[in-house]
Every structure is written in C-alpha cells, then in structure tokens.
Short mmCIF file of the C-alpha atoms (twelve columns), coordinates in Angstrom:
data_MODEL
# 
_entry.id   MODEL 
# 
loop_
_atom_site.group_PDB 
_atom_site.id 
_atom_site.type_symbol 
_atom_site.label_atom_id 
_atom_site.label_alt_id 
_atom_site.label_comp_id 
_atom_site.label_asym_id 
_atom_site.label_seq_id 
_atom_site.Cartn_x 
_atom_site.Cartn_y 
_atom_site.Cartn_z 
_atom_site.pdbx_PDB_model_num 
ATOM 1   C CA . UNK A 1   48.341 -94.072  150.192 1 
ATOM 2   C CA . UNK A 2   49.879 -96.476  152.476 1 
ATOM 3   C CA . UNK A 3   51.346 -97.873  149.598 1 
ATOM 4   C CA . UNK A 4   53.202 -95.146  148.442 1 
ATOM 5   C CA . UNK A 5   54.555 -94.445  151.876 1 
ATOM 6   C CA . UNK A 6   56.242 -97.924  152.352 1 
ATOM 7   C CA . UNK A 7   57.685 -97.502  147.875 1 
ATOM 8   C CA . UNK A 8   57.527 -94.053  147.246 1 
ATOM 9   C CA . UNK A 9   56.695 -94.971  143.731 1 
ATOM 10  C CA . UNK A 10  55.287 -91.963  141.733 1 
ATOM 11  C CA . UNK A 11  52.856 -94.744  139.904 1 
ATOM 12  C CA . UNK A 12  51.396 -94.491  143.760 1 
ATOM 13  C CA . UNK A 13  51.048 -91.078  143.774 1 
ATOM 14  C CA . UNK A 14  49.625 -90.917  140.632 1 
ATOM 15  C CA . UNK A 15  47.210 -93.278  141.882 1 
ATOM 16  C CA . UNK A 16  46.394 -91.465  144.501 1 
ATOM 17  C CA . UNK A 17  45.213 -88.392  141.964 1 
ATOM 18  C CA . UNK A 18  43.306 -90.620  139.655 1 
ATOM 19  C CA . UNK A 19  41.613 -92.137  143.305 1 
ATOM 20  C CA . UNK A 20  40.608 -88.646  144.600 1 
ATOM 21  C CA . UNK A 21  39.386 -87.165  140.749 1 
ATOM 22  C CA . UNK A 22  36.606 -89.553  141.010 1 
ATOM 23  C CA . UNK A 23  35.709 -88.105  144.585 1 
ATOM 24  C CA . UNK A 24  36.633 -91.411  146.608 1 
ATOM 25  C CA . UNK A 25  38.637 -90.310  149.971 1 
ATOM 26  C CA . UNK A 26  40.740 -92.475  151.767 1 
ATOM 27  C CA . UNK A 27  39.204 -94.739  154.865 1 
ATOM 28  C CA . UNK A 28  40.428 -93.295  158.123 1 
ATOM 29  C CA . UNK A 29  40.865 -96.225  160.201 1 
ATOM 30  C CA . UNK A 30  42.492 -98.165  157.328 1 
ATOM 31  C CA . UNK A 31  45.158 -96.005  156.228 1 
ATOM 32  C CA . UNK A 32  45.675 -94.960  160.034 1 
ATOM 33  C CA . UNK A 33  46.225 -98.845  161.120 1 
ATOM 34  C CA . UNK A 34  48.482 -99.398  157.971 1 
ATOM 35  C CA . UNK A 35  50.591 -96.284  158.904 1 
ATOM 36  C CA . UNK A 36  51.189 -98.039  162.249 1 
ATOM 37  C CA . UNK A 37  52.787 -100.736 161.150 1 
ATOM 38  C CA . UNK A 38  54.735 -100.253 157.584 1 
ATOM 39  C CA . UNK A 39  56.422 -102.354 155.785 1 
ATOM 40  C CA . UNK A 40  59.145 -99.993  153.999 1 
ATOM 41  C CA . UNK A 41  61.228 -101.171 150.546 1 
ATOM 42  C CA . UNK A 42  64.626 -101.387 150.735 1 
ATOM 43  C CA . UNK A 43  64.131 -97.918  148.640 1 
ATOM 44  C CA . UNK A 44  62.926 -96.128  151.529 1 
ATOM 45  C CA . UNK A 45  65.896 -94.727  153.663 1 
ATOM 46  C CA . UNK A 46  65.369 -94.974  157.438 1 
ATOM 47  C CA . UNK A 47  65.426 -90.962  157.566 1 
ATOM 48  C CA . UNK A 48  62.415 -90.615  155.087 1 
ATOM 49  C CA . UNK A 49  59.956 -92.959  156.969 1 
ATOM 50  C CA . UNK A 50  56.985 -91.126  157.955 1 
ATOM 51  C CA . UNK A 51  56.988 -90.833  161.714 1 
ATOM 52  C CA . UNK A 52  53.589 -89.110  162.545 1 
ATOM 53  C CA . UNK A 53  50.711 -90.544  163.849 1 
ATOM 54  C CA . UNK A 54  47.415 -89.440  162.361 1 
ATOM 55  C CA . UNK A 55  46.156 -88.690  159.091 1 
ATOM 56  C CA . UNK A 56  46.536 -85.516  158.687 1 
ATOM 57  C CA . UNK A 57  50.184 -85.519  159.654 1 
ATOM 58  C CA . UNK A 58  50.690 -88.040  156.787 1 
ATOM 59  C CA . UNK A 59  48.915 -85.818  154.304 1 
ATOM 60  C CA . UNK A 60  51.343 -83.209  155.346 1 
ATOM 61  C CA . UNK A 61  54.184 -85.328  154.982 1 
ATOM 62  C CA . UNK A 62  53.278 -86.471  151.407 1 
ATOM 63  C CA . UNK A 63  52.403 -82.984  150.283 1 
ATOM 64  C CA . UNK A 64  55.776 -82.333  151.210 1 
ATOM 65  C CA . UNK A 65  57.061 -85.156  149.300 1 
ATOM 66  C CA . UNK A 66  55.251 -84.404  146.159 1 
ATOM 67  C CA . UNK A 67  55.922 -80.772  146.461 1 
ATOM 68  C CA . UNK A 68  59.923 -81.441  146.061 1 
ATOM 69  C CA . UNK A 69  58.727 -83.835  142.462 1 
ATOM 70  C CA . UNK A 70  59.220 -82.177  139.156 1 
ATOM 71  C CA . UNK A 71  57.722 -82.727  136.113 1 
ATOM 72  C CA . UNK A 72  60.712 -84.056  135.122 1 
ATOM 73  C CA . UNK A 73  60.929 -87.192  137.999 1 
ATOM 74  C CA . UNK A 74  56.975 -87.538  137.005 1 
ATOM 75  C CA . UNK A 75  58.094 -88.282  133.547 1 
ATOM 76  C CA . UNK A 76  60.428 -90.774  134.099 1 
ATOM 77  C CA . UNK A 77  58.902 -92.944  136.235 1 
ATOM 78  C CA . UNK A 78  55.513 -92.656  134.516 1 
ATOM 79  C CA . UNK A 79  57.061 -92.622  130.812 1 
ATOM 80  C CA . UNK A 80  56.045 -96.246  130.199 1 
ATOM 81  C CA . UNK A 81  52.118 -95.293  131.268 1 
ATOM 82  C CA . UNK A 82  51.830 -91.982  129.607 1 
ATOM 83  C CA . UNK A 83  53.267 -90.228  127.159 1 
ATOM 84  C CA . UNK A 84  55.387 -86.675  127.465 1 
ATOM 85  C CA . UNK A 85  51.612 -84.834  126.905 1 
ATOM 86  C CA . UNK A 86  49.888 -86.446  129.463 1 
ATOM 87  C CA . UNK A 87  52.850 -86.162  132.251 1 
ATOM 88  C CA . UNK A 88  53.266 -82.008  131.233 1 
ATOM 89  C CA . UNK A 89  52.202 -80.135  134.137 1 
ATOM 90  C CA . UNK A 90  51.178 -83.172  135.984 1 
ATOM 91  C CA . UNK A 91  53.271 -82.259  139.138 1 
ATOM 92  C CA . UNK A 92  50.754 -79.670  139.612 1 
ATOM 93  C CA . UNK A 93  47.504 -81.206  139.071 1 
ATOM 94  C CA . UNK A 94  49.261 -83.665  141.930 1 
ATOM 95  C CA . UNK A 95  49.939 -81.157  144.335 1 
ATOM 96  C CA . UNK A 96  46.335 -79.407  144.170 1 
ATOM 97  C CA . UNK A 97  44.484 -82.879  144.345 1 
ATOM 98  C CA . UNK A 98  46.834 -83.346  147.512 1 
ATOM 99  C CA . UNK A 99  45.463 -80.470  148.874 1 
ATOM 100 C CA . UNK A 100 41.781 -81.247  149.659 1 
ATOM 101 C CA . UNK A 101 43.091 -84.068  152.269 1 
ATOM 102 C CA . UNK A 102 42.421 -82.766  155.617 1 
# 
C-alpha cells in the first residue's frame, strides 16, 4: 500500500486486491510509519500526495483514487500481465476489495 502511494502504479493496486483475496490485511504500524515519511516518484504531483495521518484516512484517500480508474486505465497499465478478459470489470472487483479496509 505504501508503495502505491509513493508510484501510483495500478500493478500496486492490483496488488493490493490479489493481497487482501487471500485474507492478509495490512500491518498497522508498518504502513502508518511508511506513510510518515514517503518517498514520492517524480510521477506523483505535489497536489496528489496523501496528506492524512492514520490509516483509515489513507484507505479513504485510495478508495478515492481507485474510484476515479476505469477499466480502461486498468487495461493499459496491466495489458502486459493480463489479458483484455482478465482486466474486464476489474475496476470493480478493486473498488469492493478496497472497501473492507477500515
């Protein structure tokens, strides 16, 4: 997670689901720490670094995120993993795994 909020790679993201299908949640105090002190890509515009300070305002903040990807963006970035069948309808699998982070 902390990864995709200093690349905002979609590979992350997808991640991310493939992490939380297997039931494995994120470590607290790990992700918290990292979120203290990122270390953003060039990528990252200064206006879309996540400024909160807990956990749950980063879940927010990354629902957000993936909310505003289509299928579309998915497919692109993820075309050399998976082909058109697997990325269909993957922005919404995403956004429901997102979900269960509290």
């Amino acid at each position: 997670m902390a990864a995709w909020n200093e690349r905002r790679l979609i590979r992350d993201i997808y991640d991310i689901w493939f992490i939380l299908q297997m039931n494995v949640m994120p470590d607290i105090g790990t992700l918290e720490k990292r979120l203290r002190k990122p270390s953003y890509s060039r990528l990252v515009r200064k206006q879309d670094h996540f400024t909160g300070q807990t956990c749950g305002e980063f879940y927010e903040f990354m629902r957000a995120k993936v909310f505003d990807m289509t299928d579309e963006d998915i497919m692109k970035e993820l075309s050399d993993y998976l082909s058109p069948q697997e990325t269909a309808e993957l922005s919404l699998l995403l956004r429901a795994s997102l979900a269960i982070l509290k």
